[in-house]
RODOFI-435086 format. One record per residue (C-alpha): residue number from 0; y, x, z. Coordinates in Angstrom, 2 decimals, decimal comma. Example, Ala and Ser with C-alpha at 12.3 -4.5 7.8 and 13.67 -1.06 7.14 Angstrom:
2
<pt num="0" y="-4,50" x="12,30" z="7,80"/>
<pt num="1" y="-1,06" x="13,67" z="7,14"/>
END
This chain:
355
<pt num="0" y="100,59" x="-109,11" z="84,14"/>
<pt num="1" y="103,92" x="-110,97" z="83,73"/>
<pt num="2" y="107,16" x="-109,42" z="85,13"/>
<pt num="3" y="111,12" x="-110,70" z="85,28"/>
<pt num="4" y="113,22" x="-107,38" z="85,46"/>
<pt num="5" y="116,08" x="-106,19" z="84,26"/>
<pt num="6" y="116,54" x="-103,28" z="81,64"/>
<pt num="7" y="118,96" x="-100,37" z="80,85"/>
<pt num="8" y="119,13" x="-99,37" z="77,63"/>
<pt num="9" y="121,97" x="-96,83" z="76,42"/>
<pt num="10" y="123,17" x="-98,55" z="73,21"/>
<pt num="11" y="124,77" x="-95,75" z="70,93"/>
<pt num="12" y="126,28" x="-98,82" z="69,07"/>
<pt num="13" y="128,94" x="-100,69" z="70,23"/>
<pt num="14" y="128,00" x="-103,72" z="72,76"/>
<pt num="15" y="127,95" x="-107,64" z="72,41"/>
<pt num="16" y="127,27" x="-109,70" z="75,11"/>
<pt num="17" y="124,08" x="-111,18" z="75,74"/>
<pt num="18" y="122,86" x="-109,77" z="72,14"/>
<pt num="19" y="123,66" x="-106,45" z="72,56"/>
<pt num="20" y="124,47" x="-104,44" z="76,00"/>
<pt num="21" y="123,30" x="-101,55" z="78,31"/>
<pt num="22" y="121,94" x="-103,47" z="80,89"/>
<pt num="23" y="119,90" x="-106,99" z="79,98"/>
<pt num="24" y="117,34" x="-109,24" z="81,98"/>
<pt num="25" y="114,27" x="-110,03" z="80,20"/>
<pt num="26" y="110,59" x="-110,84" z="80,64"/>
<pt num="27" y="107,87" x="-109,09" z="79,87"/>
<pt num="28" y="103,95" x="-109,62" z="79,74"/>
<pt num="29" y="100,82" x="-107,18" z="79,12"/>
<pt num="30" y="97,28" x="-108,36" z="78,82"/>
<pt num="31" y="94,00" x="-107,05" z="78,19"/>
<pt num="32" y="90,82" x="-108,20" z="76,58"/>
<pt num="33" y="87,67" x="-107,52" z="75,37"/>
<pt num="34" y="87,48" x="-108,13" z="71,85"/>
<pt num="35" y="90,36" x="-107,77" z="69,35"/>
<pt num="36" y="89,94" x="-111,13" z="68,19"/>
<pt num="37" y="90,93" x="-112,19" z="71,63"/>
<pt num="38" y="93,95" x="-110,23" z="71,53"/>
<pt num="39" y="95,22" x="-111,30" z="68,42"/>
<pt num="40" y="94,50" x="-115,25" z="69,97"/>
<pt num="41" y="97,15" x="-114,31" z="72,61"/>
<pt num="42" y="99,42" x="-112,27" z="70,87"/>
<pt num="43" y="99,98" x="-115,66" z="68,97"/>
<pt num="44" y="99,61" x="-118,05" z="71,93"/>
<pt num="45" y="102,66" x="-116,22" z="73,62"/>
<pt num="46" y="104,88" x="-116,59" z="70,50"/>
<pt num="47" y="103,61" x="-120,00" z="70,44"/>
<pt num="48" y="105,22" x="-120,84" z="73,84"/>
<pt num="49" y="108,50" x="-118,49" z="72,61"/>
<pt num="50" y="108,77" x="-120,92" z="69,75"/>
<pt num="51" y="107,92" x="-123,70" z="71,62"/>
<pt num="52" y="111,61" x="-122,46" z="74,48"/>
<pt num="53" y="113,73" x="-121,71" z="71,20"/>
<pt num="54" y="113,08" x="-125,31" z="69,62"/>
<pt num="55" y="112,15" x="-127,53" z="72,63"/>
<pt num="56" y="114,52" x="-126,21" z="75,64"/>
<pt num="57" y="117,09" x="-124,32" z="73,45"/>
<pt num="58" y="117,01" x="-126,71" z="70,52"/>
<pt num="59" y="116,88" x="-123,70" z="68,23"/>
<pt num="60" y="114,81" x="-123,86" z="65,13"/>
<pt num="61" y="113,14" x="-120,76" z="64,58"/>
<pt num="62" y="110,71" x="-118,75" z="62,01"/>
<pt num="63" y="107,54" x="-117,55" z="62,38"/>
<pt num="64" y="106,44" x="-113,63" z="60,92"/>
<pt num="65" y="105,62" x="-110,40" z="61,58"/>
<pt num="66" y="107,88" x="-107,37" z="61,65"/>
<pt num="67" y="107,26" x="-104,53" z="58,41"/>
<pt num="68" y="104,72" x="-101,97" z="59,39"/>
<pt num="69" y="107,77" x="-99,50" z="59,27"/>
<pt num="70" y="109,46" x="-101,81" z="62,10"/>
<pt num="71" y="106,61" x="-102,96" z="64,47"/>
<pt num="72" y="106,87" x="-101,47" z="67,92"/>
<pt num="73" y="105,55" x="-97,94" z="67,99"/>
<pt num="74" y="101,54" x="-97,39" z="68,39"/>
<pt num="75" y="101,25" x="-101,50" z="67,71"/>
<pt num="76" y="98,42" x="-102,94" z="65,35"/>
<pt num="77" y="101,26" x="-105,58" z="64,63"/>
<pt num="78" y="104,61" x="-107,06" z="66,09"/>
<pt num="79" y="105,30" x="-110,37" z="65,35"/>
<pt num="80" y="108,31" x="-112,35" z="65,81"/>
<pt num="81" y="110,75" x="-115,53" z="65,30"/>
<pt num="82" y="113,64" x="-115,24" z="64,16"/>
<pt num="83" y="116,79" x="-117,62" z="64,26"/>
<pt num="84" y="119,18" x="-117,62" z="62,27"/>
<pt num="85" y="123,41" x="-118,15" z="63,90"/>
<pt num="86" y="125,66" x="-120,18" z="61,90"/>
<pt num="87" y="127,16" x="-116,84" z="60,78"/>
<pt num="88" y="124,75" x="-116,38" z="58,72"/>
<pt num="89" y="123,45" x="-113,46" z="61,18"/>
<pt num="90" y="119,95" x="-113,67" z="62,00"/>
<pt num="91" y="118,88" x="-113,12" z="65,82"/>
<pt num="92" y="115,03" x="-111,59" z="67,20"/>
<pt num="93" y="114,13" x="-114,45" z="69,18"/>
<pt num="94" y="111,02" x="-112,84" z="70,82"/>
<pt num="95" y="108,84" x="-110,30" z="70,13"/>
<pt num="96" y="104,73" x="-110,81" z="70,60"/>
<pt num="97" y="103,07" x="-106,82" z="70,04"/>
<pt num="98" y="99,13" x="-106,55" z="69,08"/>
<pt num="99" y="98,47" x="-103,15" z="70,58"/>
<pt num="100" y="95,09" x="-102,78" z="69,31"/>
<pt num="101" y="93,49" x="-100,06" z="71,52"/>
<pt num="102" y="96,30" x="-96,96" z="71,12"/>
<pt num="103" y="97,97" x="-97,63" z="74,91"/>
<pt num="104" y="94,22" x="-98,37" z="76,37"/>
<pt num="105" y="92,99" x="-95,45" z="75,04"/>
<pt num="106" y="96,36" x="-93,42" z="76,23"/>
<pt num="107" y="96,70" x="-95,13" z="79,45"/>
<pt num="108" y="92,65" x="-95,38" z="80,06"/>
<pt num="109" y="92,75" x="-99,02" z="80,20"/>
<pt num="110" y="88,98" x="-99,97" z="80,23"/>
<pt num="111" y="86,09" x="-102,72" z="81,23"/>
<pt num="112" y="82,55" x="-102,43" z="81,88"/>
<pt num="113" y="81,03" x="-104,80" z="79,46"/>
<pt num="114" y="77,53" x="-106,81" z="79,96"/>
<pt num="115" y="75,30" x="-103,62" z="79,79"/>
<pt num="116" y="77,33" x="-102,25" z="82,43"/>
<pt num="117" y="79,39" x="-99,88" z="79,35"/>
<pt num="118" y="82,27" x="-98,49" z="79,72"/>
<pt num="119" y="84,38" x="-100,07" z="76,64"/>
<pt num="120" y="88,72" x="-99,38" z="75,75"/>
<pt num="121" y="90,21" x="-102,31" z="76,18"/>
<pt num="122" y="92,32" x="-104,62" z="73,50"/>
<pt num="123" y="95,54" x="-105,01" z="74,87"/>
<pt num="124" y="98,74" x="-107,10" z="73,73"/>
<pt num="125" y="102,38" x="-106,67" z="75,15"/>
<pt num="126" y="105,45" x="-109,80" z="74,56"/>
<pt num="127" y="108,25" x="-110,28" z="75,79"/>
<pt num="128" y="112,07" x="-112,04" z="75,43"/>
<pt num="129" y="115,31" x="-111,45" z="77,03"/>
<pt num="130" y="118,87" x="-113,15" z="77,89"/>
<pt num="131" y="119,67" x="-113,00" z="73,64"/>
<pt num="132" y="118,57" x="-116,34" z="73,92"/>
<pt num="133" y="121,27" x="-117,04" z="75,90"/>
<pt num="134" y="123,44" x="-115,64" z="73,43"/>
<pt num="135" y="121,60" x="-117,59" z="70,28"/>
<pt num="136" y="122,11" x="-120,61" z="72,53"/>
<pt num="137" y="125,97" x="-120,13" z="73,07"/>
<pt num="138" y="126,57" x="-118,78" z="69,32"/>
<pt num="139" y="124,47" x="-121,74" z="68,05"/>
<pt num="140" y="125,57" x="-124,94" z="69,67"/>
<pt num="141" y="128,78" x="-124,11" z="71,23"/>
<pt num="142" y="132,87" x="-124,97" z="69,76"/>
<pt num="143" y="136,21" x="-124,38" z="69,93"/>
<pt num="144" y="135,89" x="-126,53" z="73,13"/>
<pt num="145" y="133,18" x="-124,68" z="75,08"/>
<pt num="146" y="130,19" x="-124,10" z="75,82"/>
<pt num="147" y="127,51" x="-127,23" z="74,60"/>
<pt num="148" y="124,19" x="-127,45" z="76,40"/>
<pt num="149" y="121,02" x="-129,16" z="75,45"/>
<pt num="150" y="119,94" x="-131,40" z="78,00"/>
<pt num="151" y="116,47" x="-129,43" z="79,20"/>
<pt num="152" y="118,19" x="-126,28" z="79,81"/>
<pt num="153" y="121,44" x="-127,71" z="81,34"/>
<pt num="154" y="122,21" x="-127,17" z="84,86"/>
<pt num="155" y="123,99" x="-130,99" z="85,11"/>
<pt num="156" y="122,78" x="-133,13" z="82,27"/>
<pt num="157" y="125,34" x="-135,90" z="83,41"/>
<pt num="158" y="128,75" x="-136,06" z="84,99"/>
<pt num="159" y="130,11" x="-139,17" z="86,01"/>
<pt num="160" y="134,45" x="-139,36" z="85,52"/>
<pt num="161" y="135,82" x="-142,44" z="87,57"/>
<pt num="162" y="138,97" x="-143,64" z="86,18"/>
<pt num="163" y="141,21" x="-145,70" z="88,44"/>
<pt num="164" y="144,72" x="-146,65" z="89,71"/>
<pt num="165" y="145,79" x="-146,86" z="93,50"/>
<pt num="166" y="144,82" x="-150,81" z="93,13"/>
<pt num="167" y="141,23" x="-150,23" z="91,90"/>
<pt num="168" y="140,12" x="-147,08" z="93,49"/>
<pt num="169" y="137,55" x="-148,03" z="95,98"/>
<pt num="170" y="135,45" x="-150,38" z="93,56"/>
<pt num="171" y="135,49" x="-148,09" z="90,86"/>
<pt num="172" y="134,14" x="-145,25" z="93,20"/>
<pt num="173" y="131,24" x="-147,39" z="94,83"/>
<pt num="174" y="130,50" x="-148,88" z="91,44"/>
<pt num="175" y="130,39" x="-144,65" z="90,29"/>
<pt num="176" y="128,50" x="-143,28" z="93,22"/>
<pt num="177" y="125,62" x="-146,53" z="92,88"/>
<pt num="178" y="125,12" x="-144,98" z="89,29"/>
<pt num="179" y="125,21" x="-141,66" z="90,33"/>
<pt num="180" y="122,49" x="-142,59" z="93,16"/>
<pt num="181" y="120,32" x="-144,46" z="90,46"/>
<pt num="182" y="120,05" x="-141,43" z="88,07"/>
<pt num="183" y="119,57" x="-138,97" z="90,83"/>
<pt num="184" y="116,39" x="-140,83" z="91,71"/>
<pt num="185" y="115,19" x="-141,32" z="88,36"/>
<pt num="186" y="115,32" x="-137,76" z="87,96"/>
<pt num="187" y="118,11" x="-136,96" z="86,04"/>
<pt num="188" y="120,90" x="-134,21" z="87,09"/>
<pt num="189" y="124,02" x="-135,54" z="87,73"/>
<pt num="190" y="127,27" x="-134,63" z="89,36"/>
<pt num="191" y="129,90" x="-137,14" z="90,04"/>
<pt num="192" y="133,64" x="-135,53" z="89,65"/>
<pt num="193" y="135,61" x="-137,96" z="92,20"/>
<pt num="194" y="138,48" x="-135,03" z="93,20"/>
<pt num="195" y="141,83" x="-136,55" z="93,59"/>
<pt num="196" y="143,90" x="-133,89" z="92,76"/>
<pt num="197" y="142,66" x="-133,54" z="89,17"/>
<pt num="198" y="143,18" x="-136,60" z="86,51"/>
<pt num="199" y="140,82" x="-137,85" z="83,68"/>
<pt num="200" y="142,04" x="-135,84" z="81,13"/>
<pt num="201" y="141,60" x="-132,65" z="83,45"/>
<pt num="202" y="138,09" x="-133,53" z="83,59"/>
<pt num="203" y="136,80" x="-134,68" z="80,62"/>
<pt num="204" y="138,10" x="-130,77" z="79,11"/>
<pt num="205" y="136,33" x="-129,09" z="82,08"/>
<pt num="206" y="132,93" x="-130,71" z="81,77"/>
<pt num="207" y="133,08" x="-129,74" z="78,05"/>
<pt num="208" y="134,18" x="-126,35" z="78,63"/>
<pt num="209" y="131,01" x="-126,71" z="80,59"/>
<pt num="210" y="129,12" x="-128,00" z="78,37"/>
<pt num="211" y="127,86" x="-130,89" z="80,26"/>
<pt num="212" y="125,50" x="-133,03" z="77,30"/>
<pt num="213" y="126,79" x="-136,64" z="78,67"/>
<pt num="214" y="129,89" x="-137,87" z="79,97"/>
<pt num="215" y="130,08" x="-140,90" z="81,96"/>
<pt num="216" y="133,44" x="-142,46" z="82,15"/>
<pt num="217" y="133,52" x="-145,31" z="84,70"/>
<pt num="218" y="137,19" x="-147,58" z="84,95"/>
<pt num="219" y="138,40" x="-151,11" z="86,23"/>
<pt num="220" y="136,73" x="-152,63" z="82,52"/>
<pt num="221" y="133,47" x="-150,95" z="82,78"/>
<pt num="222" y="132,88" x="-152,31" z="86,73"/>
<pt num="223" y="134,32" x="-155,69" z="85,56"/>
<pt num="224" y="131,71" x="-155,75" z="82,70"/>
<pt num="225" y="129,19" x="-154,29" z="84,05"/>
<pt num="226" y="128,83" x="-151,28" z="81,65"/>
<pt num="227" y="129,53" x="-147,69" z="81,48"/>
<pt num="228" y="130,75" x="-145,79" z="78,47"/>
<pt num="229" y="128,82" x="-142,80" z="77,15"/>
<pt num="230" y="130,20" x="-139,93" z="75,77"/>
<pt num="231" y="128,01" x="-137,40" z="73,74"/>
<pt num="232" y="128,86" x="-133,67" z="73,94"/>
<pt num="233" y="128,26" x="-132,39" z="70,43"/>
<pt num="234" y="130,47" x="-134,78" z="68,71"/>
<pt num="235" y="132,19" x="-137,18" z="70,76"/>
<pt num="236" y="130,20" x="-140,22" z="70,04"/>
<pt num="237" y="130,76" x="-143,09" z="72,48"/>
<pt num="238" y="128,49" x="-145,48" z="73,81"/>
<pt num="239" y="128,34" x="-148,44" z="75,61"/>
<pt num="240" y="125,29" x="-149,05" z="78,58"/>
<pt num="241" y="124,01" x="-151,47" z="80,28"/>
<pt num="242" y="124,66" x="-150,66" z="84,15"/>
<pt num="243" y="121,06" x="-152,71" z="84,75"/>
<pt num="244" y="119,10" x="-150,61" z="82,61"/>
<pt num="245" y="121,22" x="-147,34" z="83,12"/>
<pt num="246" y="118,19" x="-145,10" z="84,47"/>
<pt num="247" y="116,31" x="-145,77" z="81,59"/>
<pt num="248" y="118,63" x="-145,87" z="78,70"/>
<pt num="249" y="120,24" x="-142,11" z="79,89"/>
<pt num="250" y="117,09" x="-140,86" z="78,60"/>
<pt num="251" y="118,00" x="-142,04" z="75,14"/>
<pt num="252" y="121,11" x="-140,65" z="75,19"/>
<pt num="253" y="119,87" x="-137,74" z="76,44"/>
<pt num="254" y="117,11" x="-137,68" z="73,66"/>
<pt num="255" y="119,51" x="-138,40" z="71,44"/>
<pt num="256" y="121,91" x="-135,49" z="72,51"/>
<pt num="257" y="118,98" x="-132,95" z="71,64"/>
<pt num="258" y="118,67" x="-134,30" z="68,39"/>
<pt num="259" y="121,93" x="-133,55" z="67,38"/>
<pt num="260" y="121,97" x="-130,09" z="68,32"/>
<pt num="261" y="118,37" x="-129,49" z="67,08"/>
<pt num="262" y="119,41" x="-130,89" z="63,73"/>
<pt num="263" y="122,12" x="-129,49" z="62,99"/>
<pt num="264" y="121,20" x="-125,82" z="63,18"/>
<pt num="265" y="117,82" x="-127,04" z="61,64"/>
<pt num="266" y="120,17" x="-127,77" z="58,76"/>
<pt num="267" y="121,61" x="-124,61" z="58,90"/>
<pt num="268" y="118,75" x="-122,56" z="58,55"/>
<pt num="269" y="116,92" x="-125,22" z="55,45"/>
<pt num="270" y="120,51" x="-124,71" z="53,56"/>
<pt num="271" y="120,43" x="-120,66" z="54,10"/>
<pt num="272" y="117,35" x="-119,58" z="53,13"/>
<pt num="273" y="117,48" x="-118,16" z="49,18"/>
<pt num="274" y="115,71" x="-116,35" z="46,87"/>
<pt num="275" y="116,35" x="-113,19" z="44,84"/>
<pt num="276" y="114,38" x="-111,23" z="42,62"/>
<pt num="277" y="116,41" x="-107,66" z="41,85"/>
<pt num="278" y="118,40" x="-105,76" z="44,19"/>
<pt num="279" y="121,62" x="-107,18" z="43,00"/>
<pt num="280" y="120,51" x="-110,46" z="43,30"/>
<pt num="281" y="119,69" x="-109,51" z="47,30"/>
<pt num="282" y="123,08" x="-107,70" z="47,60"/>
<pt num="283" y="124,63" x="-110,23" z="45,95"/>
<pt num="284" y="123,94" x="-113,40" z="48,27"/>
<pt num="285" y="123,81" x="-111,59" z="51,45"/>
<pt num="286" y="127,59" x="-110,73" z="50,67"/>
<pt num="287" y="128,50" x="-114,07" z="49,61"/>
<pt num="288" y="126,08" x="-116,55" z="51,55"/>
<pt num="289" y="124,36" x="-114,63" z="54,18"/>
<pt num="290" y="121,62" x="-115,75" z="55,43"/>
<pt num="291" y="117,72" x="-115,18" z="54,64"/>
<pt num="292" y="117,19" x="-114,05" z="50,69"/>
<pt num="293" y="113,35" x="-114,14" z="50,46"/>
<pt num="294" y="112,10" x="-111,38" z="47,74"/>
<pt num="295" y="108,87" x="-110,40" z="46,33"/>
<pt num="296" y="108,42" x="-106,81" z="48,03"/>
<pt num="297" y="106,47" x="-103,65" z="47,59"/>
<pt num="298" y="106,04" x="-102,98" z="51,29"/>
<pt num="299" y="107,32" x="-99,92" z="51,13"/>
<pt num="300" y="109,94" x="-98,79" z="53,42"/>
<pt num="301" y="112,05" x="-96,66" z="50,59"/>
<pt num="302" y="113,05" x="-100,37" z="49,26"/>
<pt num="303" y="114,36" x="-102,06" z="52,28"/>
<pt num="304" y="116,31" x="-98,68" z="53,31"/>
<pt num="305" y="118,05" x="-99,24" z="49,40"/>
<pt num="306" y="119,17" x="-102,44" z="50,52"/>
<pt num="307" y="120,71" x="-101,38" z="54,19"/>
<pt num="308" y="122,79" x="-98,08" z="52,83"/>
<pt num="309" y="124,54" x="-100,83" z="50,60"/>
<pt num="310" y="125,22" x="-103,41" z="53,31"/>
<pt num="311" y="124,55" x="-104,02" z="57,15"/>
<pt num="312" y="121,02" x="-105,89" z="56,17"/>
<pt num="313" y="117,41" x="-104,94" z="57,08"/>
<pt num="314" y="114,07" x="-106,94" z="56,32"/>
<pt num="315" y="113,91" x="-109,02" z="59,25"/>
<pt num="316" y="110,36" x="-110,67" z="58,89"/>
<pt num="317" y="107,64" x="-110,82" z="56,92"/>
<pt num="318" y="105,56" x="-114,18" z="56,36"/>
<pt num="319" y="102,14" x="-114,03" z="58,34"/>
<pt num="320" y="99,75" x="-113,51" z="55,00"/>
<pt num="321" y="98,15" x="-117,52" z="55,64"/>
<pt num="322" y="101,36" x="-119,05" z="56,38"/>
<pt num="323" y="102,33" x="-122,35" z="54,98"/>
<pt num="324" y="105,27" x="-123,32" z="56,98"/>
<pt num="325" y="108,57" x="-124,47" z="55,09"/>
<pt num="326" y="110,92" x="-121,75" z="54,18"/>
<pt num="327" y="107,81" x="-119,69" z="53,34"/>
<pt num="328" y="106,67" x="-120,76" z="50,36"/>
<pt num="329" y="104,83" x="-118,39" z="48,50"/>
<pt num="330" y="107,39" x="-116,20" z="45,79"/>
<pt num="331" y="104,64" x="-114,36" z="45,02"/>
<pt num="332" y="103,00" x="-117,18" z="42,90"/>
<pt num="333" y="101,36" x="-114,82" z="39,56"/>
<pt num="334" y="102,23" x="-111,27" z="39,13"/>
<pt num="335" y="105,49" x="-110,57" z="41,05"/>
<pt num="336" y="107,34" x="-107,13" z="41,16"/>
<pt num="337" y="109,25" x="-105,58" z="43,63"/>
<pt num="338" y="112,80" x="-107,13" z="43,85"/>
<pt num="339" y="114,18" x="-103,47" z="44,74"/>
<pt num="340" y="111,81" x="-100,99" z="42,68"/>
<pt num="341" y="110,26" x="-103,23" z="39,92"/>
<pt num="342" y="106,42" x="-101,87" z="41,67"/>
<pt num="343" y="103,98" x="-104,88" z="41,74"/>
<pt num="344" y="104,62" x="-106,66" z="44,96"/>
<pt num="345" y="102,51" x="-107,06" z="47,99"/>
<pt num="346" y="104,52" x="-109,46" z="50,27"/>
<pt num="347" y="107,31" x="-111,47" z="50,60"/>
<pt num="348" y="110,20" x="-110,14" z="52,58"/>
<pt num="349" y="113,17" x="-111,94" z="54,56"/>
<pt num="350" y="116,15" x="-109,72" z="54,29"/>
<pt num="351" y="119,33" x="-110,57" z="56,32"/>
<pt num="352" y="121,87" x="-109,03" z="58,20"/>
<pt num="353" y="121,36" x="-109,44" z="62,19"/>
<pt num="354" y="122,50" x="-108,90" z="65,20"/>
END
C-alpha cells in the first residue's frame, strides 16, 4: 500500500520551512510478507530507490545506516536511513525505511494463510519521505541569486532569452522559436521568454531566481553565425553550440549541469566527515567544523545523551554492520573503546547536529 497525503504534526519546537513545520506532504508505504527475510529485502529496496531520488533527481549525495536502537521508530525491528549532509554543516533525514518485524501484525492482526492452509503473523515493513527534500534541495544547491535546479527535477530545464534591437527583431525571434521547436520535440522542457516589456538583463535575473539549469541567449551574432550561447546555472559558465546539432548537444549541457551540482555537495560531505575518539574530541569538531565526527561507540544511549546536553548534536546514523561504502570505514579496526565512556565499543557512530 503506497499513499501521497499530507500530515499535521504539532511541532513544540519552533518551525522551518520544508524541514520543520505543522503541516507537511509526504509519502508513505506499508507492505507485508511472509518471511522476515523478505521484509528486510524491501525495507532495503525502498531506501534503495530513496537514495537512488536524493543522488539521481536531487543530485544529493547521501549516506547509507541505520538509526540507534534508542532512535528507531517505536515497535520497529530496525529503521534505517540516509542522511545528507547541508553545507552548514547540519545533517538532514533524507528518508526513513522501518523493518517492523511482526509487533504491528500481531497488534493490528495482519495475517496470511500459508501453504498448509495456517494461519501465520505477517512480516511487515513501513517507509516513507516527505517535502524535506525539497528543503535539502533548496539549502543544498541554491545562492545568493536563487533558487538552482538540477535538470531531472526542474519544471523548465531551458529558457531561451532573444536579444535584439528594433532592426533585428523578427530574425532573431524566428531564429529563437525554430530552437525552441527543435528541443521541444526532442524532449527537452523549454520556455522561450520573448515579452517586450521586460529587457535582457530583466530576464536573465528572473530565470535564475528560478533556477532554470540552462540559459539560452540568442542575438543578431548568434543567428549570423549560426550558434547559440549557453549559459550554465551553477556557475555561469558559457558555451558556445552548434544550432545544427542543438537537440543533441543540450543533453550535454544538461549532463553537465548535474555534474556540477552533484559534485560539489559530494565534496562537501568527503571534506566533512571526521573522526574523534574522546568526548572532547566529538565536542570539539562539531563546534568548530560541524559536520559528521565518526566515533567508536558503546551503543548505549547514556553516551550519545552526554554529547547532546553539551551541544545541539545527536547520533544521526549508525553504519549497517557489513557496510563498506566510503565514509564508513571501519574505526573499530582492534580493540576500540567508547569515545564518550572509555567501555569497549560495539559500533561506530555518526554524530552531528541536524535539522
Amino acid at each position: 500500500m503506497n499513499q501521497w497525503a499530507s500530515v499535521v504534526r504539532w511541532e513544540a519546537t519552533e518551525t522551518k520551512p520544508f524541514f520543520r513545520t505543522k503541516e507537511f506532504l509526504w509519502q508513505e508505504g506499508h507492505t507485508a510478507h511472509e518471511t522476515d527475510e523478505d521484509a528486510w529485502e524491501e525495507t532495503l529496496t525502498r531506501l534503495d530507490q530513496y537514495e537512488e531520488v536524493y543522488e539521481d533527481v536531487l543530485a544529493i549525495p547521501v549516506m547509507r545506516g541505520q538509526k540507534p536502537d534508542h532512535d528507531k521508530f517505536p515497535g520497529a525491528d530496525t529503521t534505517t536511513t540516509v542522511e545528507a549532509l547541508m553545507p552548514d554543516g547540519k545533517s538532514v533525514q533524507g528518508a526513513t525505511s522501518h523493518h517492523l518485524g511482526q509487533s504491528f501484525a500481531e497488534a493490528f492482526d495482519i495475517t496470511y494463510s500459508d501453504e498448509d492452509e495456517e494461519e501465520r503473523v505477517a512480516h511487515t515493513t513501513s517507509w516513507g519521505f516527505s517535502w524535506r527534500s525539497l528543503g535539502a534541495l533548496i539549502m543544498t544547491h541554491s545562492d545568493e541569486q536563487g533558487l538552482v535546479l538540477p535538470p531531472t527535477l526542474a519544471p523548465e530545464q531551458v529558457v531561451i532569452v532573444p536579444i535584439w534591437q528594433s532592426d533585428t527583431k523578427d530574425e532573431v525571434l524566428d531564429y529563437a522559436e525554430e530552437v525552441a521547436e527543435d528541443l521541444e520535440d526532442a524532449g527537452v522542457r523549454v520556455e522561450l521568454d520573448d515579452r517586450d516589456e521586460r529587457n535582457p538583463g530583466f530576464k536573465f535575473n528572473e530565470w535564475e531566481l528560478k533556477g532554470v539549469p540552462v540559459r539560452f541567449e540568442i542575438g543578431p551574432h548568434e543567428v549570423e553565425d549560426g550558434e547559440i550561447t549557453a549559459v550554465h546555472r551553477p556557475d555561469g559558465e558559457e558555451v558556445t553550440l552548434d544550432r545544427e546539432n542543438v537537440a543533441e548537444s543540450v543533453r550535454d549541457e544538461l549532463d553537465t549541469v548535474y555534474a556540477k551540482l552533484f559534485a560539489e555537495a559530494e565534496a562537501n560531505i568527503e571534506a566533512n566527515v571526521r573522526d574523534a575518539d574522546d568526548r572532547a574530541g566529538i565536542l570539539g569538531t562539531l563546534g568548530q567544523h560541524g559536520g559528521y565526527v565518526r566515533a567508536p561507540w558503546c551503543g548505549e544511549e547514556s553516551c550519545e545523551e552526554e554529547i547532546s546536553d553539551q551541544m545541539a548534536a545527536e547520533i544521526v546514523m549508525v553504519p549497517f554492520p557489513d557496510d563498506e561504502e566510503k565514509h564508513h570505514d571501519d574505526v573499530l579496526a582492534g580493540d576500540a573503546d567508547c569515545a564518550v565512556c572509555g567501555d569497549d565499543a560495539d559500533e561506530t557512530a555518526f554524530f552531528a547536529k541536524s535539522y
